[in-house]
C-alpha positions as CSV (number, residue, x, y, z in Angstrom):
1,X,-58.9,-140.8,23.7
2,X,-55.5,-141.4,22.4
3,X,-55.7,-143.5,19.9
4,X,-58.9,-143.4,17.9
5,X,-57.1,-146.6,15.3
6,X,-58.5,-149.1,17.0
7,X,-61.8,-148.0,16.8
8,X,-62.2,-146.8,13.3
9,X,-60.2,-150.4,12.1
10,X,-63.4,-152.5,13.9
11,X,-65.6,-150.7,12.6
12,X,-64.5,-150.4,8.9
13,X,-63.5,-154.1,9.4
14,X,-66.7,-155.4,11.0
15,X,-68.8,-153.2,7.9
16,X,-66.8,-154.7,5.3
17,X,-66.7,-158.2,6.3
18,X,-70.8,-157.6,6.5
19,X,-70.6,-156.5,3.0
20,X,-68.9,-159.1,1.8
21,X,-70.9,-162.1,3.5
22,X,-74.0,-160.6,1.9
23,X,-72.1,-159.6,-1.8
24,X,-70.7,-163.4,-1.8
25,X,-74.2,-164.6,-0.8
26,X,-75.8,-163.0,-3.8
27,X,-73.2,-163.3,-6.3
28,X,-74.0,-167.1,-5.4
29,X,-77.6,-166.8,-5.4
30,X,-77.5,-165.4,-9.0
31,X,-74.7,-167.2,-10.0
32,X,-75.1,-170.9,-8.9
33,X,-79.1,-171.1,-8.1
34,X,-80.9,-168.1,-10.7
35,X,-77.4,-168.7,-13.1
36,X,-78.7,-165.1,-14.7
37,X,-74.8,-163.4,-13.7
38,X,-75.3,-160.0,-15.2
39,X,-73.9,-156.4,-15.4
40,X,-75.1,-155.5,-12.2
41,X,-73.2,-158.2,-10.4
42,X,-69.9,-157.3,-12.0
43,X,-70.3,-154.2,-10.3
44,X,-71.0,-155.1,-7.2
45,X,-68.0,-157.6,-7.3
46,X,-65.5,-154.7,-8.3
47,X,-67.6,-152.7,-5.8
48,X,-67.2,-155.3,-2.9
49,X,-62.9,-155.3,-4.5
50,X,-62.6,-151.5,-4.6
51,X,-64.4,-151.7,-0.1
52,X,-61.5,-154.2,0.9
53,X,-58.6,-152.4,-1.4
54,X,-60.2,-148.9,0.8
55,X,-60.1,-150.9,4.5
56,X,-57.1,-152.6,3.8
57,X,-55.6,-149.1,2.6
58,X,-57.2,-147.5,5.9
59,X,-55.6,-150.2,8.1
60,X,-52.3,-148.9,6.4
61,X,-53.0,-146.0,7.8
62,X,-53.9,-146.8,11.1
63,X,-50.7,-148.7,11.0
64,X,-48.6,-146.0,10.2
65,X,-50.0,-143.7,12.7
66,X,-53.9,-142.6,11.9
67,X,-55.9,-141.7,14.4
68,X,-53.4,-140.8,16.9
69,X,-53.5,-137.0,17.8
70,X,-50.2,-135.5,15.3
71,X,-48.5,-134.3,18.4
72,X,-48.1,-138.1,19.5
73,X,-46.2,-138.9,16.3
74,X,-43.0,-137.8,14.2
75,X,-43.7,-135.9,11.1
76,X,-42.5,-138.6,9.1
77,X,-45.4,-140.8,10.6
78,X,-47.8,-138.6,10.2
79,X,-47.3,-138.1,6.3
80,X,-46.9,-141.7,5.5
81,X,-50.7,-142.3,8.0
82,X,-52.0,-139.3,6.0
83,X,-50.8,-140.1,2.6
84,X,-52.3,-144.1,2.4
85,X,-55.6,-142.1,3.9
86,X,-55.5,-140.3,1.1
87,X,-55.2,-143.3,-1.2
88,X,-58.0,-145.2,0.5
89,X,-60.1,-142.1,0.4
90,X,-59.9,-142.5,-4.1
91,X,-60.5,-146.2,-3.4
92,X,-63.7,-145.6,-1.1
93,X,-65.4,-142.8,-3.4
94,X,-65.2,-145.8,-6.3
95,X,-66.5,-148.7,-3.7
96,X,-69.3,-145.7,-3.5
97,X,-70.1,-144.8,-6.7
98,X,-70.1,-148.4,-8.5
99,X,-73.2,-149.8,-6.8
100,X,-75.4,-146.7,-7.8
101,X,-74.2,-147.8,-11.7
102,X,-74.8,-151.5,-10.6
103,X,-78.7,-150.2,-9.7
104,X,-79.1,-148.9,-12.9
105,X,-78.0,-152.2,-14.8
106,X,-80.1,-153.9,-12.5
107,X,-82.9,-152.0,-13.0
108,X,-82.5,-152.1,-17.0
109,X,-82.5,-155.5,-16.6
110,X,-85.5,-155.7,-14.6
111,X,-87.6,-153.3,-16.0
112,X,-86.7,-153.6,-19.7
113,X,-87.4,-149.9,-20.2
114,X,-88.1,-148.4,-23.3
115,X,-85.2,-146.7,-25.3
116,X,-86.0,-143.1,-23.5
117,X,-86.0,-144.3,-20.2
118,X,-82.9,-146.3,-21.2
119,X,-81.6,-143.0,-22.2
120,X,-82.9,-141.5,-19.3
121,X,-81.5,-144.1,-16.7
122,X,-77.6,-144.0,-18.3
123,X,-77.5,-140.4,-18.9
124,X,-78.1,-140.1,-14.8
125,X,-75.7,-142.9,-14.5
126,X,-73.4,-141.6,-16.6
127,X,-73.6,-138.3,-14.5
128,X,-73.0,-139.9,-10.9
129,X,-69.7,-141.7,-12.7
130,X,-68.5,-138.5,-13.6
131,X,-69.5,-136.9,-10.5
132,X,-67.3,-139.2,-8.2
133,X,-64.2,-138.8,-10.8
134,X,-64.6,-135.4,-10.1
135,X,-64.5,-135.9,-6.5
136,X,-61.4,-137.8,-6.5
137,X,-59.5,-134.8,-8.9
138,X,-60.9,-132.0,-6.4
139,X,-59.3,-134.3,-3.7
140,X,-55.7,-134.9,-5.4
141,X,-55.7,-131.3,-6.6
142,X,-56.6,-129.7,-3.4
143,X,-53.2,-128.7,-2.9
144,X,-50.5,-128.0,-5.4
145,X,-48.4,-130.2,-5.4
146,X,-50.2,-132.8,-4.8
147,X,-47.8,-133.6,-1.8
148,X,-48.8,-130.7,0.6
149,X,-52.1,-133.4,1.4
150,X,-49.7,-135.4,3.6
151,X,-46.9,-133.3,4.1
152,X,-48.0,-130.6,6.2
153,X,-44.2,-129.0,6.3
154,X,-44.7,-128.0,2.5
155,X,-48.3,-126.0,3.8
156,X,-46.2,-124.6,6.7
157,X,-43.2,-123.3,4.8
158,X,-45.5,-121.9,1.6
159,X,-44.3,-124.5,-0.7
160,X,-47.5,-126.1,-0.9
161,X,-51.0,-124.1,-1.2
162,X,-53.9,-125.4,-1.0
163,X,-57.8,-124.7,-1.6
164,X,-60.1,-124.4,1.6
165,X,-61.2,-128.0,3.1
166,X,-65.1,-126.5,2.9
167,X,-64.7,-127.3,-1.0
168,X,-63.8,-130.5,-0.9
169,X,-66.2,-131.5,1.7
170,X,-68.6,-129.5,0.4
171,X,-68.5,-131.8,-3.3
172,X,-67.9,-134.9,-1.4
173,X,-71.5,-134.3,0.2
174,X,-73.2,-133.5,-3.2
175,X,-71.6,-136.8,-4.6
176,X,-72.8,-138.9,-1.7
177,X,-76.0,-137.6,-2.3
């Protein structure tokens, strides 16, 4: 296929609007019915906040050209459709990471764990936050500068050097899992 923009803008479209039936559902549920609004909802608000800010980043990107084949677009095009996929790529890894700390709230609240568990349960949480910062600074510093991610000219001249993709993909895995 040509263009591949349509397809990836239903589908992160038709996922988020999913996610954010069943987010305002429960935020309502715990706000208006259970009114017991805790941490763990926060989260999943600014969770549900940092999905749209990532699909409505992604539709920029579509917009200016993503998921077209490169040869079907001026070089131009293609770095401003690569460089909002990079910026909805640092929102996405925080719409991911935020509702693994809103577990942990949820389950402190829940479970009312004793103070090593506690310990236990934050110092995981704690580790899963810094995990996904570090994803995002292995992605923005994969090439120096900084600019050679969406402008492929600075890579092709030698301006711009950057670390294998394997790395990055390689991290991005461990922090999903």
């Amino acid at each position: 296929m040509e263009d591949q923009g349509p397809t990836i803008l239903a589908v992160m479209w038709s996922l988020t609007v999913l996610a954010l039936v069943l987010v305002v559902a429960r935020l309502c549920v715990r706000q208006r019915i259970i009114r017991n609004f805790g941490l763990d909802d926060w989260l999943i608000a600014f969770s549900m906040l940092f999905g749209i800010l990532f699909s409505a980043t992604a539709a920029v990107s579509v917009a200016k050209g993503f998921g077209k084949h490169t040869a079907n677009l001026s070089t131009p095009a293609a770095e401003q459709a690569l460089l909002w996929n990079m910026i909805s790529f640092i929102f996405g890894i925080i719409s991911f990471a935020l509702p693994k700390i809103a577990v942990a709230a949820l389950l402190q609240r829940i479970l009312n764990p004793i103070r090593v568990h506690r310990i236990i349960l934050w110092t995981l949480v704690s580790m899963v936050a810094v995990i996904a910062i570090i994803n995002i600074l292995i992605y923005v510093t994969t090439c120096s500068p900084p600019q050679g991610l969406w402008k492929s000219t600075l890579v092709l001249e030698g301006v711009a050097k950057c670390r294998p993709v394997d790395v990055l993909v390689g991290f991005a895995t461990f922090n999903g899992g």
